[in-house]
C-alpha positions in Angstrom: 6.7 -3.6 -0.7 3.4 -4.8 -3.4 1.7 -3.6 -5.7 -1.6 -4.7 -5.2 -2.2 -7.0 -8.4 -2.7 -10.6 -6.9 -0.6 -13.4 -8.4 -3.0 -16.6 -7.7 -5.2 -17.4 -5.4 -4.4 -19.7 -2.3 -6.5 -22.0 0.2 -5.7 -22.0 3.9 -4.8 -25.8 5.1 -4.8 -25.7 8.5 -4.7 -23.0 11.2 -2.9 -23.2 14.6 -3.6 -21.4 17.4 -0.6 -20.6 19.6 -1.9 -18.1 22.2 -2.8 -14.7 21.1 -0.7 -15.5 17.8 -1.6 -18.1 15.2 0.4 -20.1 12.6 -1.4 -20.2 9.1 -0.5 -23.2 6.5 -1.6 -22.3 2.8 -1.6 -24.3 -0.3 0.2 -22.6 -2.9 2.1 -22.8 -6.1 3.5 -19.7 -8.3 4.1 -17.7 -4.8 6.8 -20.5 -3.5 8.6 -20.8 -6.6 11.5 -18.7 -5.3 10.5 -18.7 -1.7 12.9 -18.9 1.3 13.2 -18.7 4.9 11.9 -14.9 5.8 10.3 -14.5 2.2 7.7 -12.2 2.7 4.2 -13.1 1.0 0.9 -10.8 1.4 -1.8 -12.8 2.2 -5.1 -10.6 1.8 -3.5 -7.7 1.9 -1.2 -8.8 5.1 2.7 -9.2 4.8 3.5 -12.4 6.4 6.8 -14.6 6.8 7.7 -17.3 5.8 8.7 -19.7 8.4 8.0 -22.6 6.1 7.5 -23.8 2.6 7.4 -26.5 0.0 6.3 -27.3 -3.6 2.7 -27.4 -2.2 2.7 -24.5 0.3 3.8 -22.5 3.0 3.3 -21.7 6.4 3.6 -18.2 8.3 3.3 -16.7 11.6 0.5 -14.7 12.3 1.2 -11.9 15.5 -1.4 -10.9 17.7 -1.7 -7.1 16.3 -2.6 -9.1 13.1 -5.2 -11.0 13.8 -6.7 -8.3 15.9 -6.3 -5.5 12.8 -6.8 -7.7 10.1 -9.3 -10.5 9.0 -6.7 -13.1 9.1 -8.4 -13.9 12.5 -11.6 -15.7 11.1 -9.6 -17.7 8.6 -10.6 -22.0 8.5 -9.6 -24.0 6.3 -10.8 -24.4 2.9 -10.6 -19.9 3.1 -9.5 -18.9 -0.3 -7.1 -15.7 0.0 -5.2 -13.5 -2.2 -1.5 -14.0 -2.5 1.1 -11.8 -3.8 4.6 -11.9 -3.7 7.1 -8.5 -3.2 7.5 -6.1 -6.1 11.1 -7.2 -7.9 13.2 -3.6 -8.6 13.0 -2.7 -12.2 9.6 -4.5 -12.6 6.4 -2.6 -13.2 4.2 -1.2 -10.6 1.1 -2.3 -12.1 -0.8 -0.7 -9.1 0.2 1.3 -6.1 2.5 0.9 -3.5 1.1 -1.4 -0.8 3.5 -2.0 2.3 0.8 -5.1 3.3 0.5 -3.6 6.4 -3.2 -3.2 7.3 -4.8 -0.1 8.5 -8.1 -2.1 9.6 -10.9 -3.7 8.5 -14.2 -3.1 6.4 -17.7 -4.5 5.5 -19.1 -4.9 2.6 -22.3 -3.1 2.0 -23.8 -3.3 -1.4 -23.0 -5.3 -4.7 -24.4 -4.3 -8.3 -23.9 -5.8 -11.0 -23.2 -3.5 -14.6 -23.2 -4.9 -17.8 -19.3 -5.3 -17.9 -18.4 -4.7 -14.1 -19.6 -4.4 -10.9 -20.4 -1.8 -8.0 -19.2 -2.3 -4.4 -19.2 -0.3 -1.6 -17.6 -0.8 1.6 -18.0 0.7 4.8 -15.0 2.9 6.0 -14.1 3.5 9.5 -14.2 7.5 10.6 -10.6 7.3 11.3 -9.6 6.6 7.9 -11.7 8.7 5.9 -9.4 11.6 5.3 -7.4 9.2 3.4 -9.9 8.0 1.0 -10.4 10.5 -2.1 -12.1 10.2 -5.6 -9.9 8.6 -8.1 -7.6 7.5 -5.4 -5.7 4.2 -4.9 -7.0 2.1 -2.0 -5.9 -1.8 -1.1 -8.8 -4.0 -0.3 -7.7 -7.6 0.7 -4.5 -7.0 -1.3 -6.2 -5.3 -4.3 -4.8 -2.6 -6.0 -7.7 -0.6 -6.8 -9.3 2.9 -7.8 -11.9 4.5 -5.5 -15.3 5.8 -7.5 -17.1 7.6 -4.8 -15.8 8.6 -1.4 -18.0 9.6 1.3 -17.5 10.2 5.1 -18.3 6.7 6.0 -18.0 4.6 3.1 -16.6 4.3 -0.4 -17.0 2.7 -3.6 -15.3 0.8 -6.2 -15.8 -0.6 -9.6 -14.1 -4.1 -10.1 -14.0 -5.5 -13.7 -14.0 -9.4 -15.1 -10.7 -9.7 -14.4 -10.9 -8.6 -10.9 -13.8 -10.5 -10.4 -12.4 -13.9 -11.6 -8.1 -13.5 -10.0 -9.2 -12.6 -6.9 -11.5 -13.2 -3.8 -13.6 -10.2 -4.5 -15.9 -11.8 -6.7 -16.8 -14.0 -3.7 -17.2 -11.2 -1.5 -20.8 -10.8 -0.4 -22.5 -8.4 2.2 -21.5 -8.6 5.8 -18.1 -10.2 4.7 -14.8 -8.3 6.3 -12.1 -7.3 3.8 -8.4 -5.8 5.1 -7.8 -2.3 4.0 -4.8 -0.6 3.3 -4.9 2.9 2.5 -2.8 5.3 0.4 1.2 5.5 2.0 1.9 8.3 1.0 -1.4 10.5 3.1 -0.6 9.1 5.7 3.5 10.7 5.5 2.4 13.8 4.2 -0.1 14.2 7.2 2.7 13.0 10.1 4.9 15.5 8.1 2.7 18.5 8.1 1.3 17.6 12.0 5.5 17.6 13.4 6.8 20.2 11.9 6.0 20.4 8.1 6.9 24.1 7.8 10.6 25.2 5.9 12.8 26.8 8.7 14.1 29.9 7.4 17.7 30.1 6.3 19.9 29.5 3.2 19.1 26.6 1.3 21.1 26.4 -2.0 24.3 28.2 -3.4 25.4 27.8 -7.3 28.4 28.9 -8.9 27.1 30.1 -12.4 29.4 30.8 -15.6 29.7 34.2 -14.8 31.7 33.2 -11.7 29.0 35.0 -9.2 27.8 33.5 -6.4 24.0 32.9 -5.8 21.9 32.5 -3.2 18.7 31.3 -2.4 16.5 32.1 0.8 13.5 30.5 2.4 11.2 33.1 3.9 8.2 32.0 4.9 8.4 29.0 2.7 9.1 30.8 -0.7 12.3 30.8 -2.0 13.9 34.2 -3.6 16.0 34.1 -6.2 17.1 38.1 -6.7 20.1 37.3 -6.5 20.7 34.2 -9.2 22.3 35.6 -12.3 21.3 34.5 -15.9 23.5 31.7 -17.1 24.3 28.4 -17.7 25.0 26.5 -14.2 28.3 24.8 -14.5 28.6 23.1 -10.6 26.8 23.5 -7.9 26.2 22.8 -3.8 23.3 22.2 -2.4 23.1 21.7 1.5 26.7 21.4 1.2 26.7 18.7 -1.5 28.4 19.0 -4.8 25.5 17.8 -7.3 27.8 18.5 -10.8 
């Protein structure tokens, strides 16, 4: 799991083409300080393995699904690409959660330049629309960032100096491809609600309060009743068979 807030910037060294799969070599430094084999790296926005790795670098394997999904397929050498390692527990999320696996590909469309930032919009493909919203969290190429204007077949984000100068978007220009990643938690909530979202009816909850009656809570229809629950401080509990004291 990412977070979307690119660590340096690395440059592809060689790429090897090994059927419908690829190997990618990329020269790095602050992403293989603690690497291993089976570290996982994003690269643009792509979780990768890593299948080698020195002082100077890595190397990762690059599965057909990828390349075809992802823009990891036009890659040469000299390519600069974003490079992030996993998010460490109990450090900050300083963006969204990314899983660095990439929901397709985008264009870019238009760049303009503000006094103190800059405007670009991206195409979007009709099948992910419904995940893009105003004021939403989107990946692009690995980037953590904040959607300004969503319409049915594009969107648009503001990207600030510091975006501009730690990673690849400030070389982005139109008719490049970028990898995007949209928000994890649509697309659950969607698979939920499309197999079976709704509450089944039955009990959900008992309590035993202070005034040593029984309660009961029942799902009807997806709202829970508490007639029943008597005034009092709760001093244990089961829920769904569970003791939670």
């Amino acid at each position: 799991m990412f977070t979307g807030i690119v660590e340096e910037l690395g440059e592809v060294v060689a790429v090897e083409r090994l059927g419908d799969s690829a190997r990618l070599r990329l020269r790095a430094a602050t992403v293989v300080e603690d690497a291993a084999h089976g570290s996982s790296i994003a690269v643009n926005g792509v979780c990768l393995t890593v299948v080698e790795w020195d002082d100077a670098g890595f190397t990762a394997d690059v599965m057909a699904e990828t390349l075809d999904r992802s823009n990891l397929a036009g890659l040469a050498p000299g390519d600069v690409v974003n490079l992030e390692r996993p998010m460490a527990l109990g450090g900050r999320l300083g963006g969204h959660l990314v899983q660095g696996h990439v929901d397709g590909t985008a264009e870019v469309l238009t760049r303009e330049p503000g006094e103190r930032w800059e405007s670009v919009t991206f195409t979007l493909p009709s099948r992910l629309a419904r995940y893009v919203v105003e004021k939403g969290s989107i990946t692009v190429d690995g980037v953590s960032l904040t959607v300004v204007e969503a319409g049915p077949d594009r969107f648009a984000v503001g990207l600030i100096p510091t975006t501009l100068d730690l990673t690849t978007l400030g070389r982005r220009r139109p008719g490049d491809l970028v990898n995007l990643e949209v928000d994890l938690l649509a697309k659950h909530v969607e698979r939920l609600l499309a197999h079976g979202g709704q509450v089944a009816a039955g009990q959900v909850a008992t309590g035993q309060f202070t005034t040593g009656e029984p309660s009961t809570g029942q799902v009807t229809t997806g709202q829970v009743t508490t007639e029943r629950v008597p005034t009092g401080q709760v001093d244990e509990a089961v829920l769904g068979g569970v003791d939670i004291r």
